[in-house]
N, C-alpha and C positions, 0 to 999 in steps of 0.2 A: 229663919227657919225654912226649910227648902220644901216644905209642906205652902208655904206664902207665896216660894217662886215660882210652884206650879202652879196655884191657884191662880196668879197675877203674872204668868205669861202671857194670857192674849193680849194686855194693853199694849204689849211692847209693836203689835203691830197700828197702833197709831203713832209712831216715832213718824217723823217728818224730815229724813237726812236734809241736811243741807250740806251742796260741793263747795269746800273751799278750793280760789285759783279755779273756777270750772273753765276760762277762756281756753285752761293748757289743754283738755279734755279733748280729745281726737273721738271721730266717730269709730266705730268699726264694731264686725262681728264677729272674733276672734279677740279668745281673751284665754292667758295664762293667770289662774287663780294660785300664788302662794299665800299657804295658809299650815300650819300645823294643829293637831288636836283638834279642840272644839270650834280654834277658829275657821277651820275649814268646810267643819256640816255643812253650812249652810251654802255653801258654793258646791260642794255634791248633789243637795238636793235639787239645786237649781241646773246644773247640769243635765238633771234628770227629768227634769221637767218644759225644759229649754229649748224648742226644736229649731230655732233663730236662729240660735248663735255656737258657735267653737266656743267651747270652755275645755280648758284644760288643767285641770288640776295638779301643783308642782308641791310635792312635801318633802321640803328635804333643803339642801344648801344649793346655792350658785343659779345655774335656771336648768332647764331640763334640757337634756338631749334629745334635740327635733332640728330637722334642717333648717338651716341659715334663712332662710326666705319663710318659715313659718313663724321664727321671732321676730324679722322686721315688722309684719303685717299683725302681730299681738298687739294688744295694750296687756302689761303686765299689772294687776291687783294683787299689792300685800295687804295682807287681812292677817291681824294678830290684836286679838282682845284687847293684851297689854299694853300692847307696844313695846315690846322687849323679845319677844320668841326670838333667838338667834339666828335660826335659819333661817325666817320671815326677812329680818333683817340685811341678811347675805345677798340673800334674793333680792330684794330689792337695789343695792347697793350695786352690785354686777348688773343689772338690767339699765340700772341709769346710768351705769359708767360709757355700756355700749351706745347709748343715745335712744333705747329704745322708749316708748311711749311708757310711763308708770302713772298709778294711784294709790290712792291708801286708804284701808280702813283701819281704825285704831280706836281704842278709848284716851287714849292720853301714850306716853313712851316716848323712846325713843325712834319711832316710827313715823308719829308725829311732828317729832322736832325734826326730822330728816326730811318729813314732806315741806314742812313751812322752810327751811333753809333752802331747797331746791326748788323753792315754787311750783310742784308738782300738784294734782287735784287731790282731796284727800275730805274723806267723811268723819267727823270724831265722834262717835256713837256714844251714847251715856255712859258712865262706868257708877254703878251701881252697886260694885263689889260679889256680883254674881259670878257663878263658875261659866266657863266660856261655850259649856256644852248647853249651858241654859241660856244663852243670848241669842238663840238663831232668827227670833223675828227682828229683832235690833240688825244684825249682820246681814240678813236675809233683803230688809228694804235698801240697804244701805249700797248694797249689790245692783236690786234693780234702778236705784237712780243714776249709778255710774254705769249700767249699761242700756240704758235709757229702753225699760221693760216697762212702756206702759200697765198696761194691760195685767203684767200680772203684778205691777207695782198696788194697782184700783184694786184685785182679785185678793194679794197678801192683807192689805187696809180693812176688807168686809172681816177678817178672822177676829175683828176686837169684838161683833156682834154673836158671831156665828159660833166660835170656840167657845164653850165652858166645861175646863178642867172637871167640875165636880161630877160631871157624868162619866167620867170613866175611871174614877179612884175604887170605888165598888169591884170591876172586874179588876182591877191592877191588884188590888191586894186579892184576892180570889185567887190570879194567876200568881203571884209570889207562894202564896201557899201551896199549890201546884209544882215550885221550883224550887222548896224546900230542900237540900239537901240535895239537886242538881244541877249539872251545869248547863246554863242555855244555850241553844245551837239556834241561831235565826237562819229560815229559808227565804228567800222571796226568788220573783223572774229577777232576770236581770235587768228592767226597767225600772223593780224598786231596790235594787241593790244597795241606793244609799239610805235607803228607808232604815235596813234590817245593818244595815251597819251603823247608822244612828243606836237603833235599839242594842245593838252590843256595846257600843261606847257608854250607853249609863247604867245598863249592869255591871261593865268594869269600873266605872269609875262613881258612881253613887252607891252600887251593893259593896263593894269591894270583892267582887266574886271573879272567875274566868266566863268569859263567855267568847262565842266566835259565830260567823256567820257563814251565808256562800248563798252560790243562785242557783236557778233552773235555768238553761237544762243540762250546764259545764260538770255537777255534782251526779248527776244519774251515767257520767262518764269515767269517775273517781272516785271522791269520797263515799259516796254508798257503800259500797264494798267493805270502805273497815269498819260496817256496823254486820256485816254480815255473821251473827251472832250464833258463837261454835262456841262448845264448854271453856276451852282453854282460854276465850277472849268474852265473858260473860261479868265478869265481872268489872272489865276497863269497859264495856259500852252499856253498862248499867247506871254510869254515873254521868249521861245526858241525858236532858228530855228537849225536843224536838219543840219550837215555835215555828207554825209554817204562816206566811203571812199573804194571802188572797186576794187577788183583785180582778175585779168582773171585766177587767180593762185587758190583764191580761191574754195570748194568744191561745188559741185555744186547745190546743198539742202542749202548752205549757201548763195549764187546769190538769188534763190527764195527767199530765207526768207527775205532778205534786199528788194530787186524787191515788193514783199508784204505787208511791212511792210510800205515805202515809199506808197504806194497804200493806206492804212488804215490811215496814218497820215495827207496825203494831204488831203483826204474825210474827217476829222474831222480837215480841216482850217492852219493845224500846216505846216510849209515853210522846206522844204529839198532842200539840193544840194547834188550833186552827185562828187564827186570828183574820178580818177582813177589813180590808186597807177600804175605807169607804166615810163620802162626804159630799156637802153640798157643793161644793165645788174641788178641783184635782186639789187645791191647796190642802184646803178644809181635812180632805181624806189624810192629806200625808199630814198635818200636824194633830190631826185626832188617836190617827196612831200613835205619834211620839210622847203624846200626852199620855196615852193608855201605858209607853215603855217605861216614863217617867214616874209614876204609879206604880208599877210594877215593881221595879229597881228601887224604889223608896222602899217598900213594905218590905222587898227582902232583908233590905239593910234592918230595919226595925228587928226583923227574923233572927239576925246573926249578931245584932247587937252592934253594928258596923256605926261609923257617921256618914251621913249619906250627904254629905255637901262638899266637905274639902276633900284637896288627895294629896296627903300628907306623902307619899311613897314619889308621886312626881316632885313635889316641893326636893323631900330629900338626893332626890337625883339630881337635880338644879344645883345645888350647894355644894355635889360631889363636881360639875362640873367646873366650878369657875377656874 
C-alpha cells in the first residue's frame, strides 16, 4: 500500500551503502549523473543542494554534449532503480568504452551485472519493489557515499528521527481537495527547482493527473503572460491552480516576485497556494516537502479513483518498445 511507503520512507535513510570494487573509485568533483525518471530525483536534488561539486545531470542515451576535456575530468554515475532503464544503460556502456571513470547505482539489472563484469564501483541498493520515485533516500545516500559527502551523508542519516510522514498527510489531503478538478502548476526559485519538479513527478505519476512546473524569475519573462486572463482565453486558464513553494532561503527580489505574481493571478480569478519549503535542517525542508507532494498526489488519486502506486501507461510504452 503506498499509504506504508510513505509512512516508512524515513527509514530508508538509515540504509548504510556499501561500494563494491571501491579501490576503482577516483576522487573528484565533477560528476555526470545518468539517470532517467525517478531514478534521477535524487541527483537533482542533490545538485541543488551541492555547492562542492559539478553534477551534471545526462537523461537520455550515449553521454551528453560538453567538451572533451569536461568528460575526461567526470566520474560518470548510472543510477537506474532497475537496472534495465535503456538509456542508463547506453550511457554507461559509451562512457566505459571511452575509458572514462564509471559507477553504478542499481538495485539488481543489468547494470549491475555490467558493473561486476567490468569491475567498476557500484552501490546495489535494496529493491523492495517500490516505485523509483519513492526510493530517493535509498538513491540519495548511495550518491553521497560515491561522492564522498560527508557531511550531508551524517545530515541525510538524522532524517530517520527527524521526518515523520504523518504530520503532513492532514495538509496533503486538504491540498488535493484544493486540486480537485485542477491541474497543478508548481512554482519555486530556481534554487528549488528540483523540489517543484519532484512535486510534479508524483502528481503525474501517483494521481495519474498532468501537472507541470517552472521557476522564478525565467516565468515572470514568459509564461505569465498565457494566464493573462481575457474572455476568449478564460476558460483554458481556469483549469490550473497555482502551487507556489517558499523559502526564507530564498533571494529576496525573488519573495517579491512570487508575493506579485500571486497578487496578479488571484486579480485575474486563477487559485494559488502557498506552500513553505522549511526544516530542521536544508535536508529535512526538502523531504518534508516531498512528503507534504506525496500526500497530496495520494489523496488526489483516491479523488479520481486512480492507483496511486503503479504506472501502468510507462510499463505499456516499455512493451511498445522492445
Amino acid at each position: 500500500m503506498i499509504e506504508d511507503v510513505i509512512n516508512d520512507f524515513p527509514s530508508q535513510f538509515a540504509y548504510e551503502p556499501d561500494i563494491q570494487n571501491s579501490g576503482h573509485l577516483p576522487k573528484s568533483r565533477a560528476y555526470i549523473v545518468a539517470g532517467m525518471g525517478g531514478s534521477a530525483l535524487a541527483a537533482e536534488l542533490m545538485r541543488a543542494r551541492d555547492g562542492e561539486r559539478e553534477i551534471l545531470i545526462h537523461r537520455g542515451y550515449g553521454l551528453p554534449r560538453i567538451h572533451e576535456s569536461a568528460l575526461e575530468r567526470s566520474v560518470l554515475i548510472a543510477i537506474s532503480y532497475s537496472g534495465n532503464t535503456e538509456e542508463t544503460l547506453d550511457a554507461f556502456t559509451k562512457a566505459h568504452a571511452r575509458g572514462m571513470s564509471v559507477a553504478v547505482i542499481a538495485s539488481g539489472g543489468k547494470l549491475i551485472e555490467r558493473a561486476q563484469e567490468h569491475n567498476v564501483p557500484f552501490i546495489q541498493i535494496p529493491r523492495t519493489g517500490i516505485q523509483p520515485r519513492h526510493a530517493n533516500g535509498f538513491i540519495l545516500k548511495a550518491l553521497m557515499k560515491l561522492m564522498g559527502d560527508e557531511a550531508g551523508f551524517a545530515e541525510a542519516g538524522a532524517l530517520v528521527a527527524l521526518l515523520d510522514p504523518s504530520r503532513y498527510e492532514q495538509d496533503g489531503k486538504k491540498l488535493a481537495g484544493k486540486l480537485q478538478g485542477k491541474v497543478p502548476v508548481i512554482y519555486a526559485s530556481a534554487e528549488n527547482a528540483a523540489i517543484a519538479y519532484n512535486w510534479k513527478i508524483k502528481f503525474n505519476e501517483s494521481a495519474k493527473i498532468p501537472a507541470f512546473c517552472n521557476v522564478f524569475s525565467e516565468l515572470n519573462h514568459n509564461e505569465m503572460t498565457g494566464f493573462d486572463v481575457i474572455d476568449a482565453t478564460k476558460a483554458l486558464s481556469g483549469a490550473f491552480h497555482f502551487i507556489f513553494l517558499t523559502d526564507e532561503n530564498d533571494h529576496p527580489r525573488i519573495t517579491k516576485r512570487m508575493e506579485l505574481t500571486k497578487q496578479l493571478y488571484m486579480a485575474r480569478g486563477l487559485p494559488v497556494e502557498t506552500v513553505r519549503v522549511e526544516g530542521e535542517s536544508a535536508w529535512h525542508g526538502v523531504f518534508a516537502s516531498l512528503t507534504l507532494a506525496d500526500w497530496a498526489a495520494y489523496h488526489c488519486a483516491l479523488q479520481y479513483g486512480t492507483e496511486p502506486e503503479q504506472v501502468p501507461m510507462v510499463e505499456e510504452f516499455k512493451k511498445m518498445m522492445e
